[in-house]
PASEBA-1860 file (N, C-alpha, C; in nm, 3 decimals):
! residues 266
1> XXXXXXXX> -2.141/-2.500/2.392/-2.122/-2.642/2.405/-2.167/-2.683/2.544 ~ -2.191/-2.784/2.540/-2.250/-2.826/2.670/-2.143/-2.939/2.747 ~ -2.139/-2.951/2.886/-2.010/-3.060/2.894/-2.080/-3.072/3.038 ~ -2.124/-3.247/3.076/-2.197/-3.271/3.186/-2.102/-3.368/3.227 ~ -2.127/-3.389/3.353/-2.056/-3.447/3.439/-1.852/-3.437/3.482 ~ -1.883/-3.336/3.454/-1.726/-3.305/3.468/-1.723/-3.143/3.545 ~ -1.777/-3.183/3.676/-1.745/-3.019/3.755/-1.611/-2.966/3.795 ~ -1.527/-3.125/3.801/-1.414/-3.098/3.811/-1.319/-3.014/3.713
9> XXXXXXXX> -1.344/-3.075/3.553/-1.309/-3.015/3.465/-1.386/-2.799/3.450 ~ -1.513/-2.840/3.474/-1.590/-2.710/3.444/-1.517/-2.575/3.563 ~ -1.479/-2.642/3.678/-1.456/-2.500/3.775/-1.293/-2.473/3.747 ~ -1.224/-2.585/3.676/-1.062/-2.540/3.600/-1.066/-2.442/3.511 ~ -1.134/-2.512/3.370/-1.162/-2.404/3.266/-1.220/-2.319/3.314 ~ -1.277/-2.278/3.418/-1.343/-2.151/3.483/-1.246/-2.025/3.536 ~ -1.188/-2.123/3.632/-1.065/-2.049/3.673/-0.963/-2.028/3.568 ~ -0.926/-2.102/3.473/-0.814/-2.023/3.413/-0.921/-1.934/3.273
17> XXXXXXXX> -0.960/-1.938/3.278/-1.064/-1.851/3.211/-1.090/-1.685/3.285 ~ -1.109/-1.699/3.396/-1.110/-1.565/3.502/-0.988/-1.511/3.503 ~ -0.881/-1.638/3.498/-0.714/-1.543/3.531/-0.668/-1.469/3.416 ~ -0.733/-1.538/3.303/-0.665/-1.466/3.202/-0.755/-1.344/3.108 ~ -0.891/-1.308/3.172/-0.955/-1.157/3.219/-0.879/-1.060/3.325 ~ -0.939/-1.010/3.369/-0.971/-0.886/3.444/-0.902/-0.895/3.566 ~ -0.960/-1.094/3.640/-0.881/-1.108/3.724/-0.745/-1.122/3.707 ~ -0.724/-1.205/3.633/-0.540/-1.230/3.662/-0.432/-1.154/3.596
25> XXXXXXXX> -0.513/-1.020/3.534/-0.383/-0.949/3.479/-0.417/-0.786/3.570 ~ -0.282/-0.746/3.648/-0.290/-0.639/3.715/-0.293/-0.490/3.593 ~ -0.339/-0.421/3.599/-0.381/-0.317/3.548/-0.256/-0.214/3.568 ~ -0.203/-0.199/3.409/-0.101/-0.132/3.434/-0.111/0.073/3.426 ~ -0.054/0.100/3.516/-0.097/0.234/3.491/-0.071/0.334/3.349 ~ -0.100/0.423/3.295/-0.141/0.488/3.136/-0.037/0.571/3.178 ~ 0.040/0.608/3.080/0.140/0.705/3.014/0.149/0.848/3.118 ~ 0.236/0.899/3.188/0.198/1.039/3.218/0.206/1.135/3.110
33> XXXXXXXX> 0.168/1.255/3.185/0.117/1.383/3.127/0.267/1.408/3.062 ~ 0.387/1.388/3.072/0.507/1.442/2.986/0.499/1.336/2.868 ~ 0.487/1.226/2.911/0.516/1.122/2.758/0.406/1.147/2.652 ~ 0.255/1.183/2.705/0.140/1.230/2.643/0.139/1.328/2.574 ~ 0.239/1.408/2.641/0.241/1.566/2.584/0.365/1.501/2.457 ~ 0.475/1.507/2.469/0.598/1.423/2.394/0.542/1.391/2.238 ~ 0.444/1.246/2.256/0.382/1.177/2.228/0.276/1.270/2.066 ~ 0.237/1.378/2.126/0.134/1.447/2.086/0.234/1.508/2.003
41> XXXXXXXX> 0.315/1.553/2.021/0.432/1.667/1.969/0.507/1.592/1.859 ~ 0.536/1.475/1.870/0.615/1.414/1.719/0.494/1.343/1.675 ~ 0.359/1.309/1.677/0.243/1.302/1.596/0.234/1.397/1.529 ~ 0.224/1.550/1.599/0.197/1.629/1.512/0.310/1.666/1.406 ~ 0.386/1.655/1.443/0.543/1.665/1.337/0.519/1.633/1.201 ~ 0.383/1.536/1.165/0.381/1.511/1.003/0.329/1.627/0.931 ~ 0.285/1.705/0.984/0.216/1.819/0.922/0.351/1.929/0.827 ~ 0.463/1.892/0.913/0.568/1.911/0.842/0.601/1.902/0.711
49> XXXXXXXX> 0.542/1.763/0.611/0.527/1.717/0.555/0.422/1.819/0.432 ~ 0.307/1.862/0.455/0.249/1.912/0.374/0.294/2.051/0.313 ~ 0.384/2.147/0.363/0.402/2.208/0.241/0.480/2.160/0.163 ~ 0.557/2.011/0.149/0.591/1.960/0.048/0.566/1.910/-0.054 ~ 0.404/1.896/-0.009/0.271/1.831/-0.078/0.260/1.944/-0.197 ~ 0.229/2.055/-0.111/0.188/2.176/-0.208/0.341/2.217/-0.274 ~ 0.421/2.209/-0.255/0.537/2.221/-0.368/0.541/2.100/-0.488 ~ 0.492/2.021/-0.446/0.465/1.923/-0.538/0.393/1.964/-0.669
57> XXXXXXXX> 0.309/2.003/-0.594/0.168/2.051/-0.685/0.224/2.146/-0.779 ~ 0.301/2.282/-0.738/0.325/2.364/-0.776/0.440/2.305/-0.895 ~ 0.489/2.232/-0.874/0.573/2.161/-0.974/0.467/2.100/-1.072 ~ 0.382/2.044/-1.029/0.288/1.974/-1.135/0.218/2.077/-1.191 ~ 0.204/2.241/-1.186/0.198/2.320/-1.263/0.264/2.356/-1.390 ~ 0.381/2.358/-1.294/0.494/2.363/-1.439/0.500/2.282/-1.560 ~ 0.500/2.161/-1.523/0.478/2.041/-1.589/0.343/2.041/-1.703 ~ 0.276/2.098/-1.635/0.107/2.166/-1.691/0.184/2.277/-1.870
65> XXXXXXXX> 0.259/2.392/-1.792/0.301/2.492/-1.897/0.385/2.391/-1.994 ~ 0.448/2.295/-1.949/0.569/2.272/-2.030/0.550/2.163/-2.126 ~ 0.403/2.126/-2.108/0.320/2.013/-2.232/0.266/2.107/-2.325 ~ 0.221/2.197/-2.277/0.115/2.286/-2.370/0.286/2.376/-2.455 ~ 0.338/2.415/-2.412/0.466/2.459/-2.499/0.539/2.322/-2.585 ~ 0.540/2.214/-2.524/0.568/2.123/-2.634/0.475/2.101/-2.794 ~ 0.386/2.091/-2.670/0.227/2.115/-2.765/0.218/2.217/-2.880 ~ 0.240/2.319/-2.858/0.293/2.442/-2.951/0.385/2.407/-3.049
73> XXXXXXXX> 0.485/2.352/-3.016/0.607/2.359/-3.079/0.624/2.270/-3.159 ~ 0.502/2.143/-3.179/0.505/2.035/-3.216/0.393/2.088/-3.316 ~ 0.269/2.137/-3.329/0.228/2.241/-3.404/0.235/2.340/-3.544 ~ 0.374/2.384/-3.446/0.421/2.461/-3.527/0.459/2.437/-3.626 ~ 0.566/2.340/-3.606/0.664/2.267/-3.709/0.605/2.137/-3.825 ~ 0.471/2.158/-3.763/0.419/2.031/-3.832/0.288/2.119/-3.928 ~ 0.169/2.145/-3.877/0.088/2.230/-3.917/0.172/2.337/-3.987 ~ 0.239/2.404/-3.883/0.234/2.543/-3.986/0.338/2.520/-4.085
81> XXXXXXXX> 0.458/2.521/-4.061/0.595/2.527/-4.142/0.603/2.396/-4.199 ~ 0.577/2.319/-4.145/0.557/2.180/-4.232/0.702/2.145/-4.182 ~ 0.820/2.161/-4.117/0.944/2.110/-4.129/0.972/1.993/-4.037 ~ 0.885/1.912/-3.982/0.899/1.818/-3.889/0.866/1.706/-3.951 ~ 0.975/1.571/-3.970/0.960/1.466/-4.025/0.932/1.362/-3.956 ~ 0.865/1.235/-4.034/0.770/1.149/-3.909/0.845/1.131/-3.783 ~ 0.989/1.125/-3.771/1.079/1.074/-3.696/1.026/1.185/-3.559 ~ 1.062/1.298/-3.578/1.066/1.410/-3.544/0.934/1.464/-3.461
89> XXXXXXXX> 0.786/1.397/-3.528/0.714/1.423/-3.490/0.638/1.309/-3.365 ~ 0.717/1.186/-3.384/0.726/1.057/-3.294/0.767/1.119/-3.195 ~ 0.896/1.205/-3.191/0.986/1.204/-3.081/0.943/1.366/-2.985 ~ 0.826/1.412/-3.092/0.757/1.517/-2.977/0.674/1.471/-2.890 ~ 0.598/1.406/-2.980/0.457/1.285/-2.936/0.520/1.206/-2.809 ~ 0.680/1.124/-2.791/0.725/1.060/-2.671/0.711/1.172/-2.559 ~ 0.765/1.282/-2.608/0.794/1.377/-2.533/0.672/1.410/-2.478 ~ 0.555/1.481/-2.547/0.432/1.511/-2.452/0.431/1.354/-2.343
97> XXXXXXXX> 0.394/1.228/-2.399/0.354/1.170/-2.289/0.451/1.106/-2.203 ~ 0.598/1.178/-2.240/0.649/1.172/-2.092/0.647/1.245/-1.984 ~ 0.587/1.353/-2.016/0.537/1.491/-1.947/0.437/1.394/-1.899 ~ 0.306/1.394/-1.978/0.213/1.331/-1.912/0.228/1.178/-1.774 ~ 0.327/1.112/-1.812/0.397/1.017/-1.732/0.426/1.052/-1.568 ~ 0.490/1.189/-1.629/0.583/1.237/-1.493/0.471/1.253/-1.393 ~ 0.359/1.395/-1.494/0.271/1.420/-1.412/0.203/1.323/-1.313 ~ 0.166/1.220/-1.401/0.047/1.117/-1.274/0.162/1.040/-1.141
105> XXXXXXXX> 0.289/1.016/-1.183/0.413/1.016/-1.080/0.392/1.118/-0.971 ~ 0.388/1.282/-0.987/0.363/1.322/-0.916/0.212/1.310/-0.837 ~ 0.108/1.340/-0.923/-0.059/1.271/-0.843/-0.017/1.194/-0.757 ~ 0.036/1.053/-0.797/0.051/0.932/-0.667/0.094/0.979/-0.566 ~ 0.203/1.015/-0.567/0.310/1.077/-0.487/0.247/1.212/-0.395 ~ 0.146/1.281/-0.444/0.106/1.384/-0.352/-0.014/1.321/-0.315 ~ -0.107/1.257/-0.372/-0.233/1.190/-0.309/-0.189/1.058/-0.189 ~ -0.101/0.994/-0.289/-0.034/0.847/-0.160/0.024/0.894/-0.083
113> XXXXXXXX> 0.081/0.968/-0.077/0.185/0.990/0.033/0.140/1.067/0.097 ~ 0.026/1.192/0.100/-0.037/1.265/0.185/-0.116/1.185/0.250 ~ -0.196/1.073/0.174/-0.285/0.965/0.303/-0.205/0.916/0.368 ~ -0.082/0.837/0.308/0.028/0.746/0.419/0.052/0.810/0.530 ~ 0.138/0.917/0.512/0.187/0.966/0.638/0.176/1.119/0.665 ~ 0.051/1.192/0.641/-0.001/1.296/0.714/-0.131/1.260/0.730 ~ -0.249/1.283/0.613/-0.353/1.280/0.712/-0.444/1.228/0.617 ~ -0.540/1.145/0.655/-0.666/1.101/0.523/-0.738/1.204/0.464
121> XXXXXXXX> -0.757/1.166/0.343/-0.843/1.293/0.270/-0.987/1.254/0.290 ~ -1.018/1.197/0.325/-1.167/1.152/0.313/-1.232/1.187/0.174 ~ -1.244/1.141/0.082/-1.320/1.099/0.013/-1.379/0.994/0.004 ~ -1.408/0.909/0.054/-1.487/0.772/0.055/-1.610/0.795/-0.035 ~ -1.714/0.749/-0.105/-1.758/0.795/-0.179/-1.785/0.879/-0.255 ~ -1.692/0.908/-0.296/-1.667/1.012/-0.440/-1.654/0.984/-0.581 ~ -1.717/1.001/-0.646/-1.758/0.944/-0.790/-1.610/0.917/-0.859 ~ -1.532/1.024/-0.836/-1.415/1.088/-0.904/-1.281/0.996/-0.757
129> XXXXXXXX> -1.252/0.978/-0.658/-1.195/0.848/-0.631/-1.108/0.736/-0.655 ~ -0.973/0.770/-0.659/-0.907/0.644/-0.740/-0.946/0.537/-0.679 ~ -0.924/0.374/-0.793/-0.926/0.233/-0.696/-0.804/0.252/-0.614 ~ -0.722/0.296/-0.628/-0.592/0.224/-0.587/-0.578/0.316/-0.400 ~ -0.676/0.444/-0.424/-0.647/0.503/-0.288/-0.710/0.429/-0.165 ~ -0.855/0.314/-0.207/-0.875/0.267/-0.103/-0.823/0.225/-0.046 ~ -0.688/0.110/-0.050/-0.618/0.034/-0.024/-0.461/0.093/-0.047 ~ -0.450/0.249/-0.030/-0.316/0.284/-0.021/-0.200/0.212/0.072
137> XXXXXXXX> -0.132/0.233/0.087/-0.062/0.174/0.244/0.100/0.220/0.163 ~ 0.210/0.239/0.275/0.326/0.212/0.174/0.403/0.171/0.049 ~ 0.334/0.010/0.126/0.412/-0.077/0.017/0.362/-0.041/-0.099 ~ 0.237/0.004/-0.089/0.149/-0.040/-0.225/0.202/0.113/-0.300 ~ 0.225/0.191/-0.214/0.296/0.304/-0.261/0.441/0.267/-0.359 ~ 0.502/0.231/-0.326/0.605/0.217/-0.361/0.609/0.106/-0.493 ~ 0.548/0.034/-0.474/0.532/-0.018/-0.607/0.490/0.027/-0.727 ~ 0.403/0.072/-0.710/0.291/0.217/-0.813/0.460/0.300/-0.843
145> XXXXXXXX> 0.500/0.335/-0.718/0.609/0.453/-0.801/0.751/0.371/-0.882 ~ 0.746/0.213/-0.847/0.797/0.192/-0.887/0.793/0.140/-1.067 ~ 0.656/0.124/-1.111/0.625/0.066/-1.178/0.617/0.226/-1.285 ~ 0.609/0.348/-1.256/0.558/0.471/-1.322/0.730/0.507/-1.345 ~ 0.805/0.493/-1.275/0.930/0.530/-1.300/0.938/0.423/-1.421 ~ 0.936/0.286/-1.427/0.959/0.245/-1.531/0.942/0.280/-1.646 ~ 0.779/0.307/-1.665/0.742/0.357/-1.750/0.804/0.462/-1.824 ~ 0.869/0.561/-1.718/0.899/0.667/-1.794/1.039/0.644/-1.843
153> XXXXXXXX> 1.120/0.576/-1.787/1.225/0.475/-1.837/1.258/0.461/-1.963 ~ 1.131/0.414/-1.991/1.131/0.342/-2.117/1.061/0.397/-2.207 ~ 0.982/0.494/-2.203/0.979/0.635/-2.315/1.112/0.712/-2.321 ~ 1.223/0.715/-2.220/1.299/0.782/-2.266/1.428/0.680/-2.343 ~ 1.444/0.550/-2.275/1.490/0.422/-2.398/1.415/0.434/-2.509 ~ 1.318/0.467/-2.543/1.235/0.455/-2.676/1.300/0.550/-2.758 ~ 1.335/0.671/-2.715/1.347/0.808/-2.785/1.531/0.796/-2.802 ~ 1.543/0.750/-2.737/1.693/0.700/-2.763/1.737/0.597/-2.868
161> XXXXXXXX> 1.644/0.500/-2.839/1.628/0.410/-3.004/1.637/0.460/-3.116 ~ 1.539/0.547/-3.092/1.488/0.614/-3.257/1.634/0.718/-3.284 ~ 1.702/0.766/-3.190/1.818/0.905/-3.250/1.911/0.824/-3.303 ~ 1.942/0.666/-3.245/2.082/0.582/-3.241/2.041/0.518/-3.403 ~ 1.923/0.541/-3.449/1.881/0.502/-3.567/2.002/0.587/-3.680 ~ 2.053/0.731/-3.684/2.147/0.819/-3.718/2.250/0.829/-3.664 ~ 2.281/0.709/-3.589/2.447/0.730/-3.548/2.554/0.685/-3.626 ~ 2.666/0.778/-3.624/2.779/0.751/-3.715/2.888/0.760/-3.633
169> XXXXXXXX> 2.949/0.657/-3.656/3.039/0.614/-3.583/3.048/0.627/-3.444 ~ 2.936/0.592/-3.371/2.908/0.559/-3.293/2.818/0.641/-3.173 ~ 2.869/0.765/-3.233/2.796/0.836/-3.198/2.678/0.983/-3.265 ~ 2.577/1.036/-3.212/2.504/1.130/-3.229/2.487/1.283/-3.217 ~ 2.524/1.353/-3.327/2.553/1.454/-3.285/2.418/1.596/-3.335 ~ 2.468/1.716/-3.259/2.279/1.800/-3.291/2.352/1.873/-3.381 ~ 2.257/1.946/-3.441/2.359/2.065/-3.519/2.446/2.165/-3.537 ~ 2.477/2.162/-3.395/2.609/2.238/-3.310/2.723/2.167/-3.334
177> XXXXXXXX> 2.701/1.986/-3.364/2.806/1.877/-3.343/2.870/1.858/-3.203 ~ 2.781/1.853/-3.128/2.751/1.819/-2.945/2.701/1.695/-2.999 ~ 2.807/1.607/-2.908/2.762/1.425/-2.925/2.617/1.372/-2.832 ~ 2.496/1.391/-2.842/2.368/1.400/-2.754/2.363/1.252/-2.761 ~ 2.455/1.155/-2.791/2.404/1.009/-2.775/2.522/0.878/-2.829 ~ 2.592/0.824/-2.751/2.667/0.751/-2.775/2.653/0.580/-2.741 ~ 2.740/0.513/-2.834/2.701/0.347/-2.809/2.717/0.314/-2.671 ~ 2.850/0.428/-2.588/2.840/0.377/-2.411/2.668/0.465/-2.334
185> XXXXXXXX> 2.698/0.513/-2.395/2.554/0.604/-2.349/2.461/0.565/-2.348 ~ 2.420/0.470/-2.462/2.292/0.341/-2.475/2.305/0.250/-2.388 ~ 2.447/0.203/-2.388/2.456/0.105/-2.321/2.441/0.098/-2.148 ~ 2.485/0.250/-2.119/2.424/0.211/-1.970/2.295/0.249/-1.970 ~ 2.266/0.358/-2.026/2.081/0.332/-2.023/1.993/0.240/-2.037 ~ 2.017/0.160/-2.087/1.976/-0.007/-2.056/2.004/-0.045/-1.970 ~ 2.184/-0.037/-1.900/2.113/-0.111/-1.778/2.083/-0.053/-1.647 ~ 2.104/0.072/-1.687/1.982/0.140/-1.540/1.818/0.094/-1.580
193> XXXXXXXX> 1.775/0.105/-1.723/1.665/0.063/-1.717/1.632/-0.112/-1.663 ~ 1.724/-0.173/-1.699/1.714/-0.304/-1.616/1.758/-0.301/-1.481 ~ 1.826/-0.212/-1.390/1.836/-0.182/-1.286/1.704/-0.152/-1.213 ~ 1.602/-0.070/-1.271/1.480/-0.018/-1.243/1.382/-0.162/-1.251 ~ 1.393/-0.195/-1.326/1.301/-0.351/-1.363/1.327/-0.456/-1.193 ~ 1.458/-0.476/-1.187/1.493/-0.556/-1.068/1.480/-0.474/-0.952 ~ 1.452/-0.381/-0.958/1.436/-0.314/-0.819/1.241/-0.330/-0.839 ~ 1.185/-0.302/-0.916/1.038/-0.341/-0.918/1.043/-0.437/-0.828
201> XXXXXXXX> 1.087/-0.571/-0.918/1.070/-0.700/-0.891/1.088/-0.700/-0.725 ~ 1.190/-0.663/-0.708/1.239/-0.737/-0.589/1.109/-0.614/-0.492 ~ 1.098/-0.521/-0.486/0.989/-0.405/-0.427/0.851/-0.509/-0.410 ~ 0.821/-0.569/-0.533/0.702/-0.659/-0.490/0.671/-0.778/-0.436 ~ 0.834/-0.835/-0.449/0.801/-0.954/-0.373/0.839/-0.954/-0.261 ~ 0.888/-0.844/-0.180/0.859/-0.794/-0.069/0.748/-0.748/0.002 ~ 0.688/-0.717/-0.067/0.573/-0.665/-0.065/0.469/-0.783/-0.048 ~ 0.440/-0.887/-0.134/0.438/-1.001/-0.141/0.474/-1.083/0.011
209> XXXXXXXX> 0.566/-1.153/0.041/0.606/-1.172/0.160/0.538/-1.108/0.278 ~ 0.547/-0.960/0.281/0.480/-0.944/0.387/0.310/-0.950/0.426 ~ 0.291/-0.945/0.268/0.110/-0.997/0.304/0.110/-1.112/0.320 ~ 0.181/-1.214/0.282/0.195/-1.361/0.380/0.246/-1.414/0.496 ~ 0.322/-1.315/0.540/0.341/-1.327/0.701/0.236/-1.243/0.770 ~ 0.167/-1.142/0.737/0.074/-1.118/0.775/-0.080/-1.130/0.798 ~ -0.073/-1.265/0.671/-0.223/-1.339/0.711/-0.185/-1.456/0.804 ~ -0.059/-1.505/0.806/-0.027/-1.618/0.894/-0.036/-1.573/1.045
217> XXXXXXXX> -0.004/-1.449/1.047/0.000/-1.394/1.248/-0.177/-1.359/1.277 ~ -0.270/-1.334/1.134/-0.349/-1.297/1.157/-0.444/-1.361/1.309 ~ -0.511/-1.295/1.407/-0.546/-1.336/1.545/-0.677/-1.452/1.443 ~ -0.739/-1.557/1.554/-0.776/-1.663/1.514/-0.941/-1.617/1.594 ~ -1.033/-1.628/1.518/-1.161/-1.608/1.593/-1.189/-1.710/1.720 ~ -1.264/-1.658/1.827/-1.269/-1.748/1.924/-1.437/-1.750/1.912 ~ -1.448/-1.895/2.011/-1.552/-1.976/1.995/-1.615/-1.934/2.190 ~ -1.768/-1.903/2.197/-1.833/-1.898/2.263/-1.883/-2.015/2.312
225> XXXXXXXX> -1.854/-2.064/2.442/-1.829/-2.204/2.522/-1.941/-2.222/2.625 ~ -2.044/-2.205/2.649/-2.169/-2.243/2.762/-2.114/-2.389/2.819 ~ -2.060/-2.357/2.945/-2.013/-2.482/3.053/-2.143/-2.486/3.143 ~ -2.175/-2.607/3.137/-2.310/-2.682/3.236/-2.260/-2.734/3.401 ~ -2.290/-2.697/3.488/-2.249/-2.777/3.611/-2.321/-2.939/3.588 ~ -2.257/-2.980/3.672/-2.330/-3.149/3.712/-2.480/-3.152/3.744 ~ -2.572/-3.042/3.763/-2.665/-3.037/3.780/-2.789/-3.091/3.661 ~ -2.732/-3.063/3.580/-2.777/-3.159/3.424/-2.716/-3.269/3.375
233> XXXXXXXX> -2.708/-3.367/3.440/-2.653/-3.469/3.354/-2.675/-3.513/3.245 ~ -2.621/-3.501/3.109/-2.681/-3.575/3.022/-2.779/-3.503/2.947 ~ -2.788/-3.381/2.977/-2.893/-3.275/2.932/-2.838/-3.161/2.819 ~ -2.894/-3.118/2.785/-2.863/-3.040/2.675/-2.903/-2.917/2.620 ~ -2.834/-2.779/2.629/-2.812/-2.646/2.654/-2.904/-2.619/2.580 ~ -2.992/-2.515/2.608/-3.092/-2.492/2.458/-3.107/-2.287/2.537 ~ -3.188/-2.232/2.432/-3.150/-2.117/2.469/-3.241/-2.061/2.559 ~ -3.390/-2.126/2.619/-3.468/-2.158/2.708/-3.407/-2.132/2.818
241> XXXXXXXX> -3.304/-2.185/2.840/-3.208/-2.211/2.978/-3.171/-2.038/3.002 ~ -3.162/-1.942/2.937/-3.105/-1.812/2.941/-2.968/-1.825/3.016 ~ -2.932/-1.916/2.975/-2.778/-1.891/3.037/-2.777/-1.936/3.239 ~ -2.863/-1.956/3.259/-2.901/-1.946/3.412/-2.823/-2.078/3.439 ~ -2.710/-2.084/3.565/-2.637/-2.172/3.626/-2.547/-2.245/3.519 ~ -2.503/-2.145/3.431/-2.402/-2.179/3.304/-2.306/-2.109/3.384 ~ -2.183/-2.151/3.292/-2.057/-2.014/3.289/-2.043/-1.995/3.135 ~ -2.032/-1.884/3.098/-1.988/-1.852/2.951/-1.817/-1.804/2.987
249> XXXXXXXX> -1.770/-1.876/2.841/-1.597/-1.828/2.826/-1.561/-1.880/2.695 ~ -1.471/-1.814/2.648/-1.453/-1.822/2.522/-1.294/-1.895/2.510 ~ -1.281/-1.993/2.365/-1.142/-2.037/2.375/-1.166/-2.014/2.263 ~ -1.029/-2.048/2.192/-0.970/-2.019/2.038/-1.078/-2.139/1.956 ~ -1.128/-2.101/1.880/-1.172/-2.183/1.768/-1.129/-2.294/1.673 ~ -0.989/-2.295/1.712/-0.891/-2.408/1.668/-0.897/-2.528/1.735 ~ -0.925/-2.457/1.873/-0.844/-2.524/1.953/-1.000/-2.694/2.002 ~ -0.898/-2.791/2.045/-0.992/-2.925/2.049/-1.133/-2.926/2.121
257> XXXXXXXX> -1.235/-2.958/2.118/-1.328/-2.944/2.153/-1.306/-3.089/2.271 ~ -1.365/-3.065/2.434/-1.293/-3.159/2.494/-1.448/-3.283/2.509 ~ -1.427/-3.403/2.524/-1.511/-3.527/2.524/-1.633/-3.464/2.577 ~ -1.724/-3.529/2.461/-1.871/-3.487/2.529/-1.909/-3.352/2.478 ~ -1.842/-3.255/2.471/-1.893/-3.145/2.371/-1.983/-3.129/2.262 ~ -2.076/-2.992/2.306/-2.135/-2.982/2.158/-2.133/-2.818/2.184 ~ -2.126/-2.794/2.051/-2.086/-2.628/1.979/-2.241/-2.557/1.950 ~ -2.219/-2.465/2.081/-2.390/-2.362/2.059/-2.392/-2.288/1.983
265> XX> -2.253/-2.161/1.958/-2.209/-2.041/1.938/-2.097/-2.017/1.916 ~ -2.034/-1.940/1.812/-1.893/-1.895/1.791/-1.888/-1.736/1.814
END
């Protein structure tokens, strides 16, 4: 912007322009060698963290054996022996893909949580790549686990539906006559599963909230300001001039453009 006849104005905005650089803030001295060292020592502390990663995993092995044995067993009774009725064969079928459920619970949980808070995996272009890892972060963690717990929630409300379908007098019993399912028994499993639902909810609109207080603090781009002395009256900045007997300084881009102004550069 160009601003003529105002040297008075031009050597103010100059000066408080200098004070609030290099000149007017004293240079505070950097951390010593104990807080550095300190410092370095509970950074490294997350590494702590990863053989929990790999116990994870090792659990998501198990989980691996214990589909393929459902898998079998569901097989068996159906293919070979024939003794599994549609009911029966629904309620293996819930069963594999609550296995399958659990499993990708754990994936998140060892992929999110190893980027969150130990160390990035770098994959950045990798064919194979989830969407959701570009943009991991906590929150976004926690929602994902909150939303997979549901899920599995409610395959196991599902499988509970279908047994309460054979209840007598109120309750369900196996062929031992062990009660595996009662009307109080439904009844709070519903409302932990609606317990799980409101804890979602409320997980995201927290989540929510804070990406709106956080575009509101977001810093504001500043605007590149070419101040003219009185030596041009009435003249007008062009890029010819190379900056020669200008001052360059930058103010907030919001902020009012003062009488006589014109905008070169942001």
């Amino acid at each position: 912007m160009l601003i003529d006849n105002e040297r008075t104005r031009v050597n103010t905005q100059h000066e408080q322009y200098s004070s609030t650089t290099s000149g007017g803030t004293a240079r505070q001295p950097g951390p010593g060698v104990a807080s550095r060292t300190l410092a370095g020592f509970i950074f490294a502390s997350r590494w702590l963290q990863a053989p929990l990663y790999l116990g994870l995993i090792i659990a998501q092995a198990v989980y691996v054996v214990l589909f393929f044995v459902e898998l079998w067993h569901l097989l068996e009774h159906t293919v070979g022996a024939g003794t599994f009725t549609e009911t029966e064969v629904m309620l293996s079928v819930l069963a594999l893909i609550d296995i399958v459920m659990i499993a990708n619970l754990l994936i998140m949980v060892i992929i999110g949580g190893y980027e969150t808070f130990v160390s990035k995996i770098r994959v950045q272009g990798h064919h194979d790549e989830p969407d959701w890892l570009s943009h991991v972060n906590a929150n976004v963690l926690k929602v994902k686990l909150s939303i997979s717990i549901i899920s599995i929630s409610s395959i196991h409300l599902l499988k509970t539906f279908i047994e309460v379908g054979r209840m007598d007098g109120g309750t369900v019993r196996d062929g031992a006559g062990q009660v595996i399912y009662s009307t109080e028994g439904v009844m709070w499993e519903v409302l932990i599963h609606m317990a799980f639902i409101v804890s979602a909810l409320a997980l995201a609109w927290m989540d929510r909230l804070s990406h709106q207080h956080a575009s509101h603090e977001k810093p504001q781009a500043n605007a590149t300001v070419i101040v003219a002395p009185d030596t041009n009256p009435g003249g007008a900045y062009s890029a010819a001039d190379n900056h020669v007997g200008y001052v360059t300084v930058r103010i907030p881009a919001n902020q009012a453009l003062p009488e006589g102004a014109q905008l070169v550069d942001r």
